[in-house]
C-alpha positions, 0 to 999 in steps of 0.5 A: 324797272330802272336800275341803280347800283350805289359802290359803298355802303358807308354812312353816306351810301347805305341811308341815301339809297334807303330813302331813294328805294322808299320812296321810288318803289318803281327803282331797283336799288342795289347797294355794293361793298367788297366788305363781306362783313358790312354788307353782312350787317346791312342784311341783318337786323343789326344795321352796321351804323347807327342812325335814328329812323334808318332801320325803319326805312331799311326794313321796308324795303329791303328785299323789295327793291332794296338790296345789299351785296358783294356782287360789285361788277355783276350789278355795276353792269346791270345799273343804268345809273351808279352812285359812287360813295366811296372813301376819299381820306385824307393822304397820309403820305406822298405829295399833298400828305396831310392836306389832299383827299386821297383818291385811290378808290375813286380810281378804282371805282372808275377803271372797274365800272370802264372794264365790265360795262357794256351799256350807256350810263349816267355816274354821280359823285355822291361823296365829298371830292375835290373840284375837278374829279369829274374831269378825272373820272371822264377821263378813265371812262372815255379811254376804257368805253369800248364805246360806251357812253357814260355821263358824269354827274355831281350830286354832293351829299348835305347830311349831318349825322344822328338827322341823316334820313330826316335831311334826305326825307325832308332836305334844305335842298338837293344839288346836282351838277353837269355837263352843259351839253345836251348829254350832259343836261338830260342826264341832269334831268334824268336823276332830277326825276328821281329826286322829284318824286319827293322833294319840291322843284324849287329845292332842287338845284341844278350847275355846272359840275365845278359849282356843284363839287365846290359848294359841297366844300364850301358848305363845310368850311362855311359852317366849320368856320361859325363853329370856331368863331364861336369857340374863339369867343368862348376863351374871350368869355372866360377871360372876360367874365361874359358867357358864351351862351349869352353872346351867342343869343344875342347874335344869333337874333340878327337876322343876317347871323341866324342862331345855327352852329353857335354852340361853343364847344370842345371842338368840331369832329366827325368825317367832314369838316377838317377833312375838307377844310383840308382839302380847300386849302390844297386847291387853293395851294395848287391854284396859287392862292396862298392867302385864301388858304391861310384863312382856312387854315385859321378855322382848323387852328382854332378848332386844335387850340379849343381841343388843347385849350380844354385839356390843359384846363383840365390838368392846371385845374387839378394842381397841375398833375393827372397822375394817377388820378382817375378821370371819367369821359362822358362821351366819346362819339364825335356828336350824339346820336351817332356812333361815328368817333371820327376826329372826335375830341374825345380823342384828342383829350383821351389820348393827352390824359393818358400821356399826363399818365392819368387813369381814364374810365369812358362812357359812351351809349353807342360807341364799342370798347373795340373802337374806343381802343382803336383810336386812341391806338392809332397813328395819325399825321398831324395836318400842320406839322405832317409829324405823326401824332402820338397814339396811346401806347401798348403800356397805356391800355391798362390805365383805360377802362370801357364801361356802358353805365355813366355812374361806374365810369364816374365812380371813385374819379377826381374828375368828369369830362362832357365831351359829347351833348348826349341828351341823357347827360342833362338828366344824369343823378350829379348828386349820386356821381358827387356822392361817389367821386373823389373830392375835390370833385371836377367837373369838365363840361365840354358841351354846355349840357349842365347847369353849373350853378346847381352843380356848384351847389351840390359841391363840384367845382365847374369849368364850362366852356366860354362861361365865368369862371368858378372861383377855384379857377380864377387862379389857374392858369390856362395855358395853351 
């Protein structure tokens, strides 16, 4: 029985191994963490993420050849191949603070499985690192091998959260880059054969280790950069009088275009792509290509001033002042489906609410109140400016509330902010939520998710994101 041992049990880890030890029940998995608690909830039957169809596969396997433990150097010493997924945030201090990924537990990972490996092995880079870390990775191993072999592979990960086990079940395709050696290209094949048990040939791509670690860069930025087109376009839309949604079809028609990642929204979040937008634009700093990293840097601008485009619609609506007034959020994952708040732009307009002393009420199905009030808790560096951004102050916490029904959170407030497309949100009672809400009665739609012109009709007055204007706004300013 071959052997795998996967260090990190984080979103990219614990659903990849899952599906690997479905569907090669030949293989013994086994997936290490050193947090204790983490893999405590990988062996319960509640799961330490949330992703739809993930408990199945974890089930079925789980204690078959599907195993979760704390044990690190015990199964990195027994594994004949080891996925590396762990962290790699972005420097919050030191050179390249803001903007370079912080390797701190790659290294780690590496001096370790060097100090308690004594058989050949093949190492896979499985989460998102800069180009060249493989080079780093050989380096650590080959000083330390006590003769040892290690192959280093680089097999990036193209999941999106709340669809991650049906991408890894059914993946556009699967990249996996190496030396060009006879080493380096048996080791390729090596988890090739692996991957082949069920994805197609044709959809299994195989390069060099540099092409392999930049595409999965070059993936993001790409697809970060059509979500901020089209958000550049919906402020267009507003101050033209065209929607957003109807530009957006019409483009998307063209073939050379395609309709993905054309929704206008509050802005993207989650753990990928402003993290490594930021990362691009550190290369290509390092490499002397100032102008390539100023274009990148157009994607993430553009994300922040749709965030702050939004926030400040919502307070000049409401005469200029937040104060006192209560305000719902409908959402606070960074998209649905997950439980992830990671860059969420619930955050960001959470937190600017609260500095406008307003009183916020959240609603979100799957986030806790414990994370909710971390992050608006929590200090970050501001990537453009390396200035700390401003948390939620101790004194704040009280004008915060965290609540698991959508109509007590909407209950007796002036406003309503949509700030992620819940599939529940379209079927909400607005009738009910008006009825019970101070008038005039706003609603903030950050997704698109509701009709407007039947929201209008019960009596709220609407701002969507890249659509006309309501009437009472035309009058507003929309300072950004």
């Amino acid at each position: 029985m071959v052997k795998i041992c996967c260090i990190g049990a984080g979103y990219v880890g614990g659903p990849t191994m899952a599906v690997i030890a479905l569907k090669c029940p030949e293989l013994e998995v086994v997936v290490v963490d050193i947090c204790a608690s983490r893999i405590d909830a990988w062996n319960s039957d509640k799961l330490p993420i949330y992703e739809p169809g993930l408990d199945d596969v974890v089930k079925a396997c789980r204690g078959r050849n599907l195993f979760f433990s704390t044990d690190i150097e015990k199964h990195v010493a027994d594994a004949e191949i080891l996925f590396l997924s762990v962290n790699t945030p972005t420097k919050t201090s030191g050179l390249g603070a803001g903007k370079a990924a912080d390797l701190t537990f790659w290294e780690k990972a590496a001096r370790m499985i060097a100090d308690v490996s004594n058989s050949d092995k093949i190492v896979v880079e499985k989460s998102t690192v800069p180009v060249k870390t493989a080079e780093a990775i050989e380096k650590i191993l080959n000083h330390n091998n006590n003769g040892v072999k290690y192959q280093v592979l680089s097999n990036p990960e193209f999941l999106s959260e709340g669809t991650a086990i049906e991408d890894l079940l059914y993946p556009e395709r699967v990249l996996i880059g190496g030396r060009e050696t006879p080493e380096g290209r048996k080791a390729v094949q090596t988890l090739k054969d692996i991957y082949a048990r069920w994805v197609p040939d044709d959809l299994i791509i195989t390069t060099n280790l540099w092409s392999a670690e930049l595409s999965k860069l070059a993936s993001n930025a790409f697809q970060a950069q059509r979500v901020s087109s089209i958000n550049a376009m919906s402020a267009l839309c507003e101050a033209t009088g065209a929607s957003v949604s109807e530009v957006a079809y019409a483009i998307g028609m063209d073939s050379r275009i395609g309709p993905k990642f054309l929704n206008s929204s509050v802005g993207f979040g989650g753990s990928c792509f402003q993290k490594d937008i930021l990362n691009l634009i550190y290369i290509c700093e390092c490499n002397g290509l100032p102008e390539v990293a100023n274009y990148w840097k157009q994607v993430i601008k553009i994300n922040d001033y749709q965030k702050r485009r939004f926030l400040n619609r919502v307070i000049s609506s409401m005469f200029n002042t937040v104060s006192g007034k209560k305000i719902a959020i409908l959402g606070f994952a960074f998209k649905k489906d997950t439980a992830d708040t990671r860059e969420s732009a619930s955050i960001f307009v959470s937190q600017g609410l609260l500095r406008e002393k307003a009183i916020i009420s959240i609603y979100d199905p799957k986030v806790t109140e414990d994370q909710i009030q971390y992050d608006l808790a929590t200090n970050k560096l501001d990537w453009d400016s390396q200035v700390p951004q401003q948390p939620m102050s101790p004194s704040a916490k009280k004008q915060v509330t965290v609540t698991w029904d959508p109509y007590e959170a909407t209950k007796g407030a002036h406003g309503v902010c949509i700030l992620t497309e819940w599939d529940e949100f379209k079927v909400l009672d607005y009738k009910k939520i008006y009825d019970g809400m101070q008038k005039p009665a706003f609603m903030f739609d950050g997704r698109n998710m509701v009709d407007p012109v039947k929201l209008r009709e019960i009596g709220f007055i609407v701002y969507s994101i890249g659509r006309p204007l309501d009437p009472w706004l035309l009058d507003m300013p929309a300072v950004a």
